[in-house]
C-alpha positions in Angstrom: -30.1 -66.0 31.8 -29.8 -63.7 34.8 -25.9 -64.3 34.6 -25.8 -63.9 30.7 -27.8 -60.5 31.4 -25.3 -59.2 33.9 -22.0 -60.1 32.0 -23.5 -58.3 28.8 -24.8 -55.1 31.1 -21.0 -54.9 32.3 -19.5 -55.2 28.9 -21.6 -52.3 28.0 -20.8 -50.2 30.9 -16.7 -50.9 29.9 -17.1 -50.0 26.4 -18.6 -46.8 27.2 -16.1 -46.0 29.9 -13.1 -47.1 27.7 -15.1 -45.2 24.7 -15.1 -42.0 26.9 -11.2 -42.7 28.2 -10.2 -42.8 24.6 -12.2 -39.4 23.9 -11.2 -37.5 26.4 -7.7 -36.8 25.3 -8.7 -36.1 21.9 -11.1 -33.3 22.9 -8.3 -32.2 24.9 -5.4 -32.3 22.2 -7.9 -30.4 20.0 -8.7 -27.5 22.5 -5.0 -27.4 23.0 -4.5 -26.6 19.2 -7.0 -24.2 19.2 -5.9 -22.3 21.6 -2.0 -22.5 20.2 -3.0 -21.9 17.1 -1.6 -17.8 15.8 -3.9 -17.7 12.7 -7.1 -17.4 15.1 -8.2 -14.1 17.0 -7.7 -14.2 20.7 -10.5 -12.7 23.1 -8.0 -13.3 26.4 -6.2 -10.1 26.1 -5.6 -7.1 24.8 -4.1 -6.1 21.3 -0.5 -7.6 22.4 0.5 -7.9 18.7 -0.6 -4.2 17.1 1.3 -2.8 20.3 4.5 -4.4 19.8 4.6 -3.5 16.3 4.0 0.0 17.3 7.2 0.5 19.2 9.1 -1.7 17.2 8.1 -2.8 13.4 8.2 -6.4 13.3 7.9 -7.5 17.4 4.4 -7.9 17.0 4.7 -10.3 14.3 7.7 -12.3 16.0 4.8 -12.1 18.9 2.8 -14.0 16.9 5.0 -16.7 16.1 5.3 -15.3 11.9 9.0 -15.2 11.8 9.2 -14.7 8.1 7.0 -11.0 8.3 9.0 -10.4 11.8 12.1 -10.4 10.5 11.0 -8.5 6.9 10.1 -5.5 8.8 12.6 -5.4 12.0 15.7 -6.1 8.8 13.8 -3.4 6.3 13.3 -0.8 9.1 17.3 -1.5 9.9 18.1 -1.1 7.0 16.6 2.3 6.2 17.9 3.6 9.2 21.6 2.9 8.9 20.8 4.3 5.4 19.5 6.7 6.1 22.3 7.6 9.2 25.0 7.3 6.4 23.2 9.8 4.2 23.3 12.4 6.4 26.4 12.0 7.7 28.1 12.1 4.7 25.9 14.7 2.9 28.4 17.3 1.9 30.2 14.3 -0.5 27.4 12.8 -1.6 26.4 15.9 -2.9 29.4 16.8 -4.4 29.9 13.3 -5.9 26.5 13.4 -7.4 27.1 16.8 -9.3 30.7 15.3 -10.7 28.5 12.4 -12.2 26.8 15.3 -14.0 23.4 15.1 -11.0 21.9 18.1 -8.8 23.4 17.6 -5.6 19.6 17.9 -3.6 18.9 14.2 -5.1 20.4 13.1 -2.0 18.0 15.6 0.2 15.1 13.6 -1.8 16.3 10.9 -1.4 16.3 11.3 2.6 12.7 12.5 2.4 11.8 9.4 0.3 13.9 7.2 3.3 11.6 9.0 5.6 8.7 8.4 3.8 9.3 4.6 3.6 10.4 4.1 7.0 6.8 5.6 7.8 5.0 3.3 5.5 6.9 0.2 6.9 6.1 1.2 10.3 2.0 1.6 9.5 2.1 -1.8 7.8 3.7 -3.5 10.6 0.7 -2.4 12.9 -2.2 -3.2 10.8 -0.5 -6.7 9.7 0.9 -7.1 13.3 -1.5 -10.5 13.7 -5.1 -11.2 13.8 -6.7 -7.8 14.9 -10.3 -9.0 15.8 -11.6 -10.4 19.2 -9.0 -8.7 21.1 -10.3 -7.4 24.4 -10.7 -3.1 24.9 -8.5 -2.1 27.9 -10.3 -0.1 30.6 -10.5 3.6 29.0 -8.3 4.8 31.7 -5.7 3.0 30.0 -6.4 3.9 26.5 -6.4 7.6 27.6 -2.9 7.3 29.8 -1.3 5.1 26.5 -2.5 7.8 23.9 -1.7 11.2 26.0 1.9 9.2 25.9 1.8 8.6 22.0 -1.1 9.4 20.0 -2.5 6.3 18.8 -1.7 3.5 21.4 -4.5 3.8 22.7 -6.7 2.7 20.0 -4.6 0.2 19.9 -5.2 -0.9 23.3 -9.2 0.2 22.7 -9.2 -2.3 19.8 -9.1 -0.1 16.9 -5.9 -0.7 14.6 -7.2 1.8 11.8 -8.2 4.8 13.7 -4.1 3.8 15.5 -2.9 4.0 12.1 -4.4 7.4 11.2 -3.3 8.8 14.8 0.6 7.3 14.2 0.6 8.5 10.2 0.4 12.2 12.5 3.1 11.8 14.3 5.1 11.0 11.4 3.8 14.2 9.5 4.1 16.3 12.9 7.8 14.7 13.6 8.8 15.6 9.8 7.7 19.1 10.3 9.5 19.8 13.5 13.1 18.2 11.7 12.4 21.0 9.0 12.1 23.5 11.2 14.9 22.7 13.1 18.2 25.0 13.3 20.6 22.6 12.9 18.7 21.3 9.7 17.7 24.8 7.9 21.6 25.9 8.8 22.8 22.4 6.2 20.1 23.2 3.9 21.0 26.9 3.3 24.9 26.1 3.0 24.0 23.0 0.5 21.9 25.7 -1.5 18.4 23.8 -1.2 15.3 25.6 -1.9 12.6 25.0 0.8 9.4 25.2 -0.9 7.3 28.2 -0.2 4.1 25.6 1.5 6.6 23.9 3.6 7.6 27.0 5.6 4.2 27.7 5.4 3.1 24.9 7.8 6.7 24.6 10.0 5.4 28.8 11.3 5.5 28.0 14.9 2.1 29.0 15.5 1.5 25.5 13.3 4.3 23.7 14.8 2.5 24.2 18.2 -1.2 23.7 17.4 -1.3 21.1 15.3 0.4 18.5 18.2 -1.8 19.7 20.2 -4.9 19.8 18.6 -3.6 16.1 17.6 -3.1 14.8 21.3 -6.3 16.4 22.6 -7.9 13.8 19.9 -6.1 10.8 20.0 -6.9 10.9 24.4 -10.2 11.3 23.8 -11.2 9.2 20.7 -9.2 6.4 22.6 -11.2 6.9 25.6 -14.5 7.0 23.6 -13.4 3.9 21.4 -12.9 1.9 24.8 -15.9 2.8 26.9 -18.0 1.8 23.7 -16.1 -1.4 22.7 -16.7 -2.5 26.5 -20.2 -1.4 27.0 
């Protein structure tokens, strides 16, 4: 009996050990597909994904392996731009051609706003649908403060915050779209094309505007990025 006893104890001791062999590398292939896996949020770094969409529209999705919603944005934002380019180089004829076809000539001045406009939209939407934008890590709020008294908004970003980024970016936009209509070159072609600024738009491109308004703007975006990352990692 004593032999029967000790041949079935070491059967049972195998089976468990072969049991656990076999295991093993399933627990290990599943880890490994959870941590590969783009659709998940990632606690290991920061906001990678958001921040490469905000230079470029697109990267951050290309980042994240979505090569479809990459490409959409990088080939739309193209797109518009060379556009956009060809508009305004060639302003004077398109102008002219347009009022031949019986047109006003200043559709094609709208028609660069409305670019302008897009190109802004494109750009927001590639940050906010860069990748997953939860369990991302806050950098250290020395860093959110450097990145956003560079560019107003990457530092929420970097603090975790892809909203409050998007309201800080949708400024610059605004701020940069002042500045071109206040520009010499720019108000010299509108006044030879004949184009009629409105009356609110030279309004708010006064330089006493032009001035306080970036600045009231950067003085904000440093410190709400600071204040968004000393909270997120308290």
């Amino acid at each position: 009996m004593s032999q029967f006893s000790s041949v079935y104890d070491l059967g049972n001791v195998d089976v468990a050990s072969d049991a656990t062999r076999r295991g093993a590398p399933t627990a290990r292939t599943e880890a490994r597909v959870r941590y590969n896996d783009p659709s998940g949020p990632s606690d290991d770094g920061i906001d990678a994904a958001g921040f490469l969409s905000l230079l470029v529209p697109g990267l951050g999705q290309l980042f994240c392996r979505r090569a479809g919603a990459g490409m959409f944005f990088l080939t739309w934002t193209g797109l518009i731009g060379a556009f956009g380019w060809a508009l305004v180089a060639t302003l004077d004829q398109t102008m002219s051609t347009l009022r031949l076809l019986g047109y006003p000539g200043v559709v094609a001045v709208w028609t660069l706003g409305g670019l302008y406009v897009v190109l802004a939209l494109l750009h927001l939407t590639a940050i906010l649908t860069a990748g997953p934008g939860d369990g991302h890590r806050a950098a250290h709020p020395v860093v959110t403060g450097i990145a956003s008294s560079v560019l107003p908004g990457a530092g929420q970003i970097l603090a975790g915050s892809r909203t409050r980024a998007v309201v800080f970016v949708a400024t610059d936009w605004a701020i940069a779209a002042l500045w071109l209509l206040q520009a010499g070159p720019i108000v010299k072609k509108l006044d030879q094309l004949g184009v009629i600024v409105p009356d609110i738009v030279q309004t708010i491109t006064q330089p006493a505007v032009l001035w306080t308004a970036p600045a009231v703007v950067w003085a904000l975006s440093v410190y709400d990025a600071i204040a968004s990352a000393t909270t997120a990692r308290s």
